[in-house]
C-alpha positions in Angstrom: -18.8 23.2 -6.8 -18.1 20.3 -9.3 -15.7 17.9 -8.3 -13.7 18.6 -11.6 -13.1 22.1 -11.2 -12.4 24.5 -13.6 -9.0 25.1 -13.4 -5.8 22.9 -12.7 -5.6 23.0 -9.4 -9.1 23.5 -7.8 -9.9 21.3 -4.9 -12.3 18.6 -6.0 -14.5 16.3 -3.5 -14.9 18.4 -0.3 -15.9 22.1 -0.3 -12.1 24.4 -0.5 -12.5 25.6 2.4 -12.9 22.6 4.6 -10.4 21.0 2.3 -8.0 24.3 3.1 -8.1 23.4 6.7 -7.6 19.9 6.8 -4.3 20.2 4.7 -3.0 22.9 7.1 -3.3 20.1 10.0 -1.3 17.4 8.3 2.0 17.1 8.9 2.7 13.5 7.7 2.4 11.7 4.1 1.5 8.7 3.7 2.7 7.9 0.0 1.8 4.8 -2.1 4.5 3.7 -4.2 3.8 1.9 -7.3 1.1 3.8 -9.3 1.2 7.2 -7.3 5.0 8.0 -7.1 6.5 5.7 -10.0 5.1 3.1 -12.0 6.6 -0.3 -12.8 10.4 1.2 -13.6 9.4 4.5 -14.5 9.3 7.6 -11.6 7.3 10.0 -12.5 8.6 13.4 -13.0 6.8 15.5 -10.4 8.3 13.0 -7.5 11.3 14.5 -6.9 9.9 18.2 -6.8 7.4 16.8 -4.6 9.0 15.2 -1.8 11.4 18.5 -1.8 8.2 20.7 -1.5 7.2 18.5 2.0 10.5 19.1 3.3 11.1 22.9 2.4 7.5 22.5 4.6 8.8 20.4 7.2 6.2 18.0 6.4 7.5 14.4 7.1 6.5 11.5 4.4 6.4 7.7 4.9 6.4 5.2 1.7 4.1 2.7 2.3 3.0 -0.5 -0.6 0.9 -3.7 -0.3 3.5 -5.1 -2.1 5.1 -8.0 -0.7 7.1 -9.5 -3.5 10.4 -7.5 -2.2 12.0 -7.1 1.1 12.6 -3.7 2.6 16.5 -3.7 1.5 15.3 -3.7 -2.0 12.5 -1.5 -1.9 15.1 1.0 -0.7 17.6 0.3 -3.2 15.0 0.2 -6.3 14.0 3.8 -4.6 17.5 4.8 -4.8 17.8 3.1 -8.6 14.7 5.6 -9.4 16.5 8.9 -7.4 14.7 8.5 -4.4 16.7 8.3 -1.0 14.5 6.6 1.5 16.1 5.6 5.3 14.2 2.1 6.7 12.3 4.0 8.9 9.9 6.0 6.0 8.8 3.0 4.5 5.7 0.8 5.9 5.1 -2.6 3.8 2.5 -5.3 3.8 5.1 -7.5 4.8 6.0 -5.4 8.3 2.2 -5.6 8.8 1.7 -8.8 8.5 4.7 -9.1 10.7 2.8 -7.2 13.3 -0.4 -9.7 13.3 1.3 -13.0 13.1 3.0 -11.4 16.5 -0.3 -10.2 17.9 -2.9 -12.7 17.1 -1.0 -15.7 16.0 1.6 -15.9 18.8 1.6 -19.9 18.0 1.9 -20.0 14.1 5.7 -20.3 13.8 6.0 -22.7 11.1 4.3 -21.2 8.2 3.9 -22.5 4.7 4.5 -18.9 2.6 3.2 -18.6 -0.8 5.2 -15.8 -1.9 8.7 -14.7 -2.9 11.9 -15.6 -1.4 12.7 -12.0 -0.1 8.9 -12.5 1.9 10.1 -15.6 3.1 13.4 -14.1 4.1 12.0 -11.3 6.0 9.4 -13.1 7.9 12.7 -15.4 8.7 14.4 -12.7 9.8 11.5 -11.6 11.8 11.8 -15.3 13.7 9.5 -17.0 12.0 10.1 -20.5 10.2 9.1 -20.9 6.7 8.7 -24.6 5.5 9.4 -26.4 2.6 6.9 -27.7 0.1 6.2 -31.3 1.5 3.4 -32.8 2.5 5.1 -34.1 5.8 6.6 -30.5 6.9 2.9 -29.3 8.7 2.9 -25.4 9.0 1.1 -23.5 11.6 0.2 -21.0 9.2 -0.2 -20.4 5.0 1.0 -17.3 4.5 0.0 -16.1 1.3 1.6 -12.8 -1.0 2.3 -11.1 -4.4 4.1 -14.6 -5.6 6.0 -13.4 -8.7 7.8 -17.2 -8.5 4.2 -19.1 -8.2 4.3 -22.1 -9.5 1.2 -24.6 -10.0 2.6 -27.2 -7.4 3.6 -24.6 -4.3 -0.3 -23.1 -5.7 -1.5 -26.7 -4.7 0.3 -27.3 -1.7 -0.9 -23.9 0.0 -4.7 -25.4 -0.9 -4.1 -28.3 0.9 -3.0 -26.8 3.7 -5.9 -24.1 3.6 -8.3 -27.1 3.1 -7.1 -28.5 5.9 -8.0 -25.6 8.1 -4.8 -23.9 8.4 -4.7 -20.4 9.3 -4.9 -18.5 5.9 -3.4 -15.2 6.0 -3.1 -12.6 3.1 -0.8 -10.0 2.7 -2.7 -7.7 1.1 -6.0 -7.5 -1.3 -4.5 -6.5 -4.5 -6.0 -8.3 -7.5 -3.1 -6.7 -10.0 -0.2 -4.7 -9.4 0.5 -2.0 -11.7 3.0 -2.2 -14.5 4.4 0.1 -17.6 4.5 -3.1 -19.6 2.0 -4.9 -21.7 1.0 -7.3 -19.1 -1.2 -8.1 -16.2 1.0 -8.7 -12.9 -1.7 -10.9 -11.2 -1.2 -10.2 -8.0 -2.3 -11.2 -4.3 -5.7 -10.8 -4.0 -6.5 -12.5 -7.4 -4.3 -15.9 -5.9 -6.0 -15.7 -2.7 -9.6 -15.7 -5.5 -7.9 -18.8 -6.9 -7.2 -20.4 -4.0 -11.1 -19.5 -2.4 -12.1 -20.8 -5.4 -10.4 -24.6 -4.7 -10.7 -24.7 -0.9 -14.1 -23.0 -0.5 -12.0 -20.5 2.3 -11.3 -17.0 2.2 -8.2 -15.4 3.9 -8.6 -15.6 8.2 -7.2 -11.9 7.7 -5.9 -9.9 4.8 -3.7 -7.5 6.4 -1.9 -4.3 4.0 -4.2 -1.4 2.8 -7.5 -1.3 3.8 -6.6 -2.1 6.7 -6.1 0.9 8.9 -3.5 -0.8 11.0 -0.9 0.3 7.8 -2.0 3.9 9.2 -1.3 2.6 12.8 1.5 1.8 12.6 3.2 4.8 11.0 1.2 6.9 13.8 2.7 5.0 16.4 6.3 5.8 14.7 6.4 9.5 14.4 3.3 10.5 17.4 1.1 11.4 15.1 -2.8 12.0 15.1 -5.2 10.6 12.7 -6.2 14.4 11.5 -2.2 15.0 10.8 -1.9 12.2 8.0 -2.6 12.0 4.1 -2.7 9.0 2.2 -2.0 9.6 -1.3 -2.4 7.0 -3.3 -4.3 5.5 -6.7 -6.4 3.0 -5.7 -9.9 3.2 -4.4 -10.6 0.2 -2.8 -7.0 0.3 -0.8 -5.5 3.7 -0.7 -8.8 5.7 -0.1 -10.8 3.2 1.6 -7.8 2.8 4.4 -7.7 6.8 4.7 -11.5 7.0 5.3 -11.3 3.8 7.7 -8.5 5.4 9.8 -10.1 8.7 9.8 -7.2 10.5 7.6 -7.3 12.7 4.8 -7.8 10.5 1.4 -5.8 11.6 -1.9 -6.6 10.0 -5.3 -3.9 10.5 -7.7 -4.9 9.4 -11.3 -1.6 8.5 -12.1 -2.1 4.8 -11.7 -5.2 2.3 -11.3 -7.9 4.7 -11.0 -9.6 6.1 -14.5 -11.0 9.6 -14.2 -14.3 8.1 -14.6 -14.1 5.9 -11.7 -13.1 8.8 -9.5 -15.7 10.8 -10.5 -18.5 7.7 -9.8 -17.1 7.0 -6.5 -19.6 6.7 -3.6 -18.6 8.4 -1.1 -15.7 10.0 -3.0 -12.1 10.9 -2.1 -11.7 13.6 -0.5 -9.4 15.1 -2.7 -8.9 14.1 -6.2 -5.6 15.2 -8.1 -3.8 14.9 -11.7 -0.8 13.8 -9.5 1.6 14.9 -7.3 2.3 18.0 -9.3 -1.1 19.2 -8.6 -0.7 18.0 -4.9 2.0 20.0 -4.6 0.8 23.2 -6.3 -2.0 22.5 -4.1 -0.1 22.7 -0.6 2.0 25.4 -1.7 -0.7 27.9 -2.1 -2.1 26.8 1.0 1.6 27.1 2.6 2.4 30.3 0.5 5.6 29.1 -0.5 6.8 28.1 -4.3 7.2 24.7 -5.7 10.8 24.9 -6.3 
């Protein structure tokens, strides 16, 4: 069968009938946010028709983004700004991650030096951390480094020397850009962290957010859930799709943000589904369900 399909809503990537029976186990969501269920300001249209469909289905759903330039609290209420009523516990950030490693394998890096927003400083505060100021005698444990939408050049320095000193150097996430609906390029985390490489000779001690299966992990943990029971839906190969395969989930490319057709299509190994959106997604699950889209 080819991949494309000839018709809207033909599974693509894995034969339909293998595909048939893994999307009759899951019975949890794991939804990207920007690029997959809005992008930049914009929600896409099939959203809200969507997340009805999973719970006519009883299918549970948790938001999950790499990132880290907003605290939870906001990422609920720009949700809510877009029409989308989300409680604390269905969303799963880079930040919370990050959260969770600095706990586990850091238990002695409290003071850290945090390249990133105030709202990521404020909620690895209120996590019981210590973030520093930007002096040369305030010595962190740690540089924590995220999607810094208030970088500036001397705070850019001040996490290389720190780095270059051998500081722990710990990434939220691996993003190079985050998507937008304006004529720009948000430069995001992974592109600093390329920056800051590039000056210290170091790369990030750990670069936690998707990939990394432990964003799966942790939203297992929270509802009891099996690897075989989840879907990541998301845009992005190298996060989204990579993390699925890693975690031994069910991987859904929507080509709604990152992602070109073209790109999906050359993948090695490939997604194993590929859909228009979450339109398709859900025309998808309801014929597999038996039950209409409305």
């Amino acid at each position: 069968m080819s991949r494309h399909g000839k018709n809207a809503h033909e599974p693509r990537a894995l034969n339909a009938r293998i595909l048939e029976a893994r999307l009759r186990r899951v019975r949890h969501f794991v939804l990207d946010m920007d690029g997959t269920i809005y992008k930049g300001g914009t929600v896409f249209g099939d959203t809200a028709p969507f997340l009805r469909l999973l719970k006519k289905l009883r299918l549970g759903y948790t938001f999950i983004t790499n990132n880290s330039s907003e605290g939870t609290a906001e990422y609920l209420a720009r949700l809510e700004r877009l029409g989308v009523k989300a409680r604390p516990d269905e969303l799963y950030t880079s930040t919370q991650a990050t959260i969770e490693f600095l706990r586990a394998q850091c238990p002695g890096c409290q003071r850290l030096f945090v390249l990133g927003t105030p709202s990521l400083a404020a909620e690895l505060a209120a996590a019981g951390f210590a973030p520093i100021p930007d002096s040369a005698a305030e010595e962190p444990d740690a540089v924590v480094v995220g999607f810094d939408t208030t970088l500036t050049y001397a705070r850019l320095c001040r996490a290389a020397w720190w780095i270059a000193s051998g500081k722990p150097f710990i990434a939220t996430h691996p993003d190079r850009t985050c998507p937008t609906d304006q004529p720009t390029v948000l430069v995001d985390c992974g592109a600093i962290c390329s920056a800051l490489r590039a000056a210290t000779g170091r790369a990030p001690d750990a670069v936690l957010g998707k990939p990394d299966p432990c964003m799966v992990r942790g939203v297992l943990q929270r509802h009891q859930l099996s690897a075989d029971q989840l879907a990541v839906v998301g845009d992005r190969l190298y996060t989204d799709i990579v993390m699925a395969r890693e975690a031994g989930a069910l991987g859904v490319l929507v080509l709604t943000g990152e992602t070109t057709p073209d790109e999906a299509q050359c993948a090695a190994p490939p997604p194993d589904l590929i859909v228009s959106g979450l339109g398709e997604l859900g025309a998808l699950l309801s014929k597999i369900h038996g039950t209409s889209t409305k």
